[in-house]
C-alpha positions in Angstrom: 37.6 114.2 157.0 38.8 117.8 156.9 38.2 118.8 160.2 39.3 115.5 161.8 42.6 116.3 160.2 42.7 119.7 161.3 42.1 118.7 164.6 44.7 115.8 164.3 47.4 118.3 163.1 46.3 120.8 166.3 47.2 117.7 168.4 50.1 116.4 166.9 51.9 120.3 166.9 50.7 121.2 170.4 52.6 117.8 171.5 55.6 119.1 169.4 55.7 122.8 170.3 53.1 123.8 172.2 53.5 126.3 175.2 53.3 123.5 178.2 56.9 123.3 179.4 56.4 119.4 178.6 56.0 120.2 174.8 59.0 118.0 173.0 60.4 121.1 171.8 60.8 123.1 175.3 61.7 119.8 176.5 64.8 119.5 173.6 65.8 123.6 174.3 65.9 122.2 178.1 68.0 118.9 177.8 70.3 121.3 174.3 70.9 124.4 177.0 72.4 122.1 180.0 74.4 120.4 177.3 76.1 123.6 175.9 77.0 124.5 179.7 78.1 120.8 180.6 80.3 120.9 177.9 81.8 124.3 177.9 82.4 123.8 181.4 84.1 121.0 180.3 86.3 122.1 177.9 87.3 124.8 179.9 88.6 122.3 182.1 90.6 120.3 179.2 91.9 123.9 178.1 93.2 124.2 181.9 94.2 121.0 183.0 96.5 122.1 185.5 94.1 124.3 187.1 92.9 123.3 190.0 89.3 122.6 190.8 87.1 121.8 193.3 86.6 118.4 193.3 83.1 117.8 195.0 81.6 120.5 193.2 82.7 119.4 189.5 81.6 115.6 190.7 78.2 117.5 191.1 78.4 119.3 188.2 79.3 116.0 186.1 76.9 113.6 187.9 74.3 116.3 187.8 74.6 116.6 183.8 74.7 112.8 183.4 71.3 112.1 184.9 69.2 115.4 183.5 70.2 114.6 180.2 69.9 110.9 180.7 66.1 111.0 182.4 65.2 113.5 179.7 65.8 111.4 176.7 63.8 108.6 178.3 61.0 111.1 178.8 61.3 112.2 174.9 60.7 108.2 173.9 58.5 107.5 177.1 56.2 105.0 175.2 53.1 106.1 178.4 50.2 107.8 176.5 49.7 109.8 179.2 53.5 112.0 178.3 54.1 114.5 175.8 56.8 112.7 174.3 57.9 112.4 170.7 56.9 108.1 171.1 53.6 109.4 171.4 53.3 111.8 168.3 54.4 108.7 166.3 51.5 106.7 167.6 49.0 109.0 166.5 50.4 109.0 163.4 49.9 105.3 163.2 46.5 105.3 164.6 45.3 107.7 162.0 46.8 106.8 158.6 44.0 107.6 156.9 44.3 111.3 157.7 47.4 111.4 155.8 46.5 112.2 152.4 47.4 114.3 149.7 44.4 116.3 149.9 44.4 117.0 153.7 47.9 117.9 153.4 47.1 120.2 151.1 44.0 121.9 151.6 43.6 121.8 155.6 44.2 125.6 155.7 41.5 126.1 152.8 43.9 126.1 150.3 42.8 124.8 146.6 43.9 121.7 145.9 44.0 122.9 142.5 46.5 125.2 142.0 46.7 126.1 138.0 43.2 126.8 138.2 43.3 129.0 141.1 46.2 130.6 139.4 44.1 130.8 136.0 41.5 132.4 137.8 43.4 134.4 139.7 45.5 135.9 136.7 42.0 136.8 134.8 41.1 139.3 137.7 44.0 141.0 137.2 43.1 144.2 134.9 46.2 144.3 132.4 44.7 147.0 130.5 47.3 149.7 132.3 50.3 147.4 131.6 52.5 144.9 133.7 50.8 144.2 136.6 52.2 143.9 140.1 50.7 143.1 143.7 50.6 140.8 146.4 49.8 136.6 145.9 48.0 135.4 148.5 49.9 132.7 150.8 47.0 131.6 152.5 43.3 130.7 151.8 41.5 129.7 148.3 43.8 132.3 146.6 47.2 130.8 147.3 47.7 128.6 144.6 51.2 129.3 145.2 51.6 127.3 148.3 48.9 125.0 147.1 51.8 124.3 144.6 54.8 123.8 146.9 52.4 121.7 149.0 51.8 119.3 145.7 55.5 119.1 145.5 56.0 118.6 149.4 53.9 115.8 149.3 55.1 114.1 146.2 58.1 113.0 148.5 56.0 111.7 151.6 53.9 110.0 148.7 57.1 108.1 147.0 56.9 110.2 143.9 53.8 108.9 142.3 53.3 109.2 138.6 49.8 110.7 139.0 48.7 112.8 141.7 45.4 111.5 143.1 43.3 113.4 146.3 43.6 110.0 147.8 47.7 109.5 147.7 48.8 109.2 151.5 52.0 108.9 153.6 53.9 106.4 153.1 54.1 103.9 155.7 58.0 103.3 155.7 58.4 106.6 156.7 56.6 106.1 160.0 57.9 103.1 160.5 61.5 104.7 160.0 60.2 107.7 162.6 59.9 105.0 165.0 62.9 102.7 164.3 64.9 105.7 164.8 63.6 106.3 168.8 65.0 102.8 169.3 68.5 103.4 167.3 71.3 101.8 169.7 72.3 104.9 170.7 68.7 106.0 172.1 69.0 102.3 173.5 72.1 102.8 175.6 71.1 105.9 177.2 68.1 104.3 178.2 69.7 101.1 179.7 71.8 103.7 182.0 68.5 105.3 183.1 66.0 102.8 183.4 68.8 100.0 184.7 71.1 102.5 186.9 69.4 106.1 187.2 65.7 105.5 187.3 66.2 102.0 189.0 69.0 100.7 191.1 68.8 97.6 189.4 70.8 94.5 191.0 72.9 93.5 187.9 73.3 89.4 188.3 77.3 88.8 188.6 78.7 87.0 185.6 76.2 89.0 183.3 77.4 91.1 180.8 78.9 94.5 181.5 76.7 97.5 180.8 78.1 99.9 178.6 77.6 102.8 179.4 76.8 105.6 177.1 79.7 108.6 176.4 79.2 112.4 175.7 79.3 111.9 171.9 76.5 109.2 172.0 74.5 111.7 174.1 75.2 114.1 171.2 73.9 111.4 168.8 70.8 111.1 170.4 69.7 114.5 171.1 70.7 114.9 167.4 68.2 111.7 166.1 65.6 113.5 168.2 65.8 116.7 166.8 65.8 115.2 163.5 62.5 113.8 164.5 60.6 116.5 165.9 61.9 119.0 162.8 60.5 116.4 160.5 57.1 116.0 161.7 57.3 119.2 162.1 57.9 120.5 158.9 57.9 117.8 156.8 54.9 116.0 157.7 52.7 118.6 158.9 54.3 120.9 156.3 54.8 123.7 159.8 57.4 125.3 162.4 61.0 124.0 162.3 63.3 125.0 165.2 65.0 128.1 163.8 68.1 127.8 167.0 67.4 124.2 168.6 70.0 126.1 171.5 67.7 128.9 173.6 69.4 132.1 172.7 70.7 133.5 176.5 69.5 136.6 177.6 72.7 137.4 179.8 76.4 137.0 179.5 76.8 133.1 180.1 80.4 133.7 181.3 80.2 136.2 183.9 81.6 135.2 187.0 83.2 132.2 185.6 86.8 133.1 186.4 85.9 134.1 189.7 86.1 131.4 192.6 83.4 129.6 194.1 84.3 131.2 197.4 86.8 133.6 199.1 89.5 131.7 201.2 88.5 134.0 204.6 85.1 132.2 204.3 86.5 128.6 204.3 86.3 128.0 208.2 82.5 129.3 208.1 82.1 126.7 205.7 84.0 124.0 207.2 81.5 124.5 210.2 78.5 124.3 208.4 79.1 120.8 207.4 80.0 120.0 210.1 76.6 120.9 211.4 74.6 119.7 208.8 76.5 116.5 208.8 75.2 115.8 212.0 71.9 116.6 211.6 71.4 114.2 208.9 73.4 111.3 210.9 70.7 111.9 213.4 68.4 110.6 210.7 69.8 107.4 211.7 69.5 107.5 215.5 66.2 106.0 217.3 65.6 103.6 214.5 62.8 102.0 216.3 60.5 105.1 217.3 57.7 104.8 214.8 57.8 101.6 213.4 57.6 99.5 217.0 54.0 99.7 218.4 54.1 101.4 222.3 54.7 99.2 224.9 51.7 98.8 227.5 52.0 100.3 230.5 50.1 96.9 232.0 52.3 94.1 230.3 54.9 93.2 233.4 58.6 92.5 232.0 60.0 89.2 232.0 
């Protein structure tokens, strides 16, 4: 039972924060960093109203930020076993219930499960005979009755505070039931009707039906924040492990350098002029010789009528 726990808890954190660029952590420092940007960007723009611009390119920049962070909320609660999302995690907590017990919890990393004796023994080994004793407690292994202690104590919560600890006391199942209520909190829900119905989908909306509301920058804000909750949870709570220490990445470069410089020097505005103009009609050549390809060939032996 050990071992199928230790391999369970491998699983479960490698989906959290493993080093795949799909892990849900790298996934939440992705969706957190373009956030920070969209929005400083943004507020540099509220701070300088009358400034102008660009229109085109801030259209970009908004429309841009709207569907990465959109699409990569629905992956986090992408319900297909095949995606590291935090949906999944959930469901190998359900499937395995068994494996969260007290005694698991505590003694995966062969910690004792019982800590005052460890500490009883531990304290006897100690030769007192040249006074006060001081030196190092062990924080892992059969020694550590210390963590073995705060592990006891974690796990009284998860438990419900029973009034006797027994080896067999396991997780309770509200709290993964409330894991998963929470990936389908109305917030989560609206983001996920703009992707799926709008982003992900052109979906023809039936007229008469009801008008989709779609979701603002604070319920984007809300939502990242339910899924950070999430992750640190399981995380440290649950698998007693990692929490994220900055949930933003930490740049390595100066963020706003160049920022009050424009996009372009005014000399180079007729070069650019021209270039759309040129690309503009290559891609409205897309649309010329619609038939060529799709049509078969004529035979050269079929007379005309």
């Amino acid at each position: 039972m050990l071992e199928d726990y230790r391999a369970f808890r491998r699983k479960c954190l490698e989906y959290l924060h493993g080093v795949a660029p799909t892990s849900v952590s790298n996934q939440i420092h992705s969706l957190t960093w373009h956030t920070m940007v969209f929005r400083t960007l943004n507020e540099a723009r509220r701070r300088e109203p009358r400034r102008t611009v660009n229109g085109a390119l801030w259209e970009l920049t908004s429309v841009g930020y709207a569907h990465i962070i959109s699409l990569g909320i629905r992956k986090l609660v992408d319900r297909d076993s095949r995606t590291d999302s935090l949906w999944n995690v959930i469901a190998q907590l359900e499937r395995r219930p068994e494996l969260l017990r007290r005694e698991c919890y505590v003694c995966y990393d062969a910690i004792p499960y019982d800590y005052a004796a460890a500490e009883t023994k531990h304290y006897a080994s100690v030769d007192m005979s040249k006074g006060f004793h001081v030196g190092w407690v062990a924080a892992k292994g059969p020694e550590a009755w210390g963590t073995s202690q705060r592990l006891h104590e974690a796990f009284d919560a998860l438990a419900g505070y029973p009034a006797k600890r027994k080896r067999m006391d396991v997780v309770q199942p509200s709290i993964i039931a409330k894991l998963k209520a929470n990936l389908s909190h109305p917030t989560v829900e609206k983001v996920l009707l703009l992707t799926d119905r709008i982003i992900a989908h052109a979906e023809r909306i039936a007229t008469g039906s009801e008008t989709l509301e779609l979701p603002t920058y604070d319920d984007i804000n809300e939502a990242l924040k339910i899924l950070v909750r999430i992750t640190n949870f399981i995380s440290s709570t649950l698998f007693y492990d990692a929490a994220f220490g900055s949930v933003v990445p930490v740049p390595q470069f100066n963020v706003f350098e160049g920022l009050d410089q424009p996009w372009v020097t005014t000399e180079k505005l007729p070069a650019l002029q021209t270039y759309w103009d040129e690309l503009s009609e290559t891609i409205d050549r897309w649309a010329y010789d619609t038939d060529e390809g799709f049509l078969p060939p004529k035979s050269p032996h079929v007379a005309p009528h």
